[in-house]
C-alpha positions as CSV (number, residue, x, y, z in Angstrom):
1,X,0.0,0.0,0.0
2,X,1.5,3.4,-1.0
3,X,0.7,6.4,1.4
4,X,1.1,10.0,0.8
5,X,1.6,12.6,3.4
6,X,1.8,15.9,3.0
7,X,3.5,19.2,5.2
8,X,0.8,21.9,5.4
9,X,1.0,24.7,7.5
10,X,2.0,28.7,7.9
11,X,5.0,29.8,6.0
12,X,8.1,29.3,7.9
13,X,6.7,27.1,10.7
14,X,9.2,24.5,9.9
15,X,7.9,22.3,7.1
16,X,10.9,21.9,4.8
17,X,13.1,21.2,8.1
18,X,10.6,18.6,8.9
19,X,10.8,17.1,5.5
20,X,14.9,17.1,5.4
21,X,14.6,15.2,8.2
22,X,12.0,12.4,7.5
23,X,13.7,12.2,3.8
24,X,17.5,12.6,4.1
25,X,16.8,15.5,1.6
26,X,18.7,18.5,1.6
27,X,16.3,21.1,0.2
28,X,17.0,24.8,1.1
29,X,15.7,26.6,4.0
30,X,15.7,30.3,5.8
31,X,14.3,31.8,8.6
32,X,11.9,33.6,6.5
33,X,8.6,33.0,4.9
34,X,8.4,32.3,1.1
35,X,11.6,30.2,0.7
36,X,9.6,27.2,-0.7
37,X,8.0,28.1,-3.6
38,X,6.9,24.7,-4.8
39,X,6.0,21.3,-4.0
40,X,8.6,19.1,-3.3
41,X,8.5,15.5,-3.1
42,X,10.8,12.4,-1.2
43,X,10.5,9.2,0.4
44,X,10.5,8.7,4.0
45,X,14.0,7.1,5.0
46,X,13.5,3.2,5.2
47,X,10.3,3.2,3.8
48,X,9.5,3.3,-0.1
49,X,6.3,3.2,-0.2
50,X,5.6,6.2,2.3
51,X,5.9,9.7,-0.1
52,X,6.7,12.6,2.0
53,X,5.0,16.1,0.2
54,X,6.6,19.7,1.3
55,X,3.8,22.6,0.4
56,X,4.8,26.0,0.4
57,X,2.9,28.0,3.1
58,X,-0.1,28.8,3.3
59,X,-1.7,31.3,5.5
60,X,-5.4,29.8,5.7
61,X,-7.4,26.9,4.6
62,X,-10.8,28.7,4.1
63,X,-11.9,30.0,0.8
64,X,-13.0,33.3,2.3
């Protein structure tokens, strides 16, 4: 079975450190918002079928 997660949240909250470390990846970081500008997209260390997702930022979930 194949499973999907993904890293949602507010910008700069810590999502792409998060994903470096369930991945082994080494994708760039800052300690300011907007430094992920698009999905990126890794397998959790020891596991191949688990696909980790790093979103850029969002600042609500609500359409309005």
């Amino acid at each position: 079975m194949k499973v999907k997660i993904a890293l949602a949240g507010n910008p700069n909250s810590g999502k792409s450190t998060l994903f470096n470390a369930l991945t082994g990846s080494n994708q760039f970081v800052g300690n300011w918002p907007g430094v992920t500008v698009e999905k990126k997209e890794g397998k959790l260390k020891g596991h191949d079928n688990v696909t980790i997702v790093d979103l850029p930022g969002i600042y609500s979930l609500s359409p309005y």
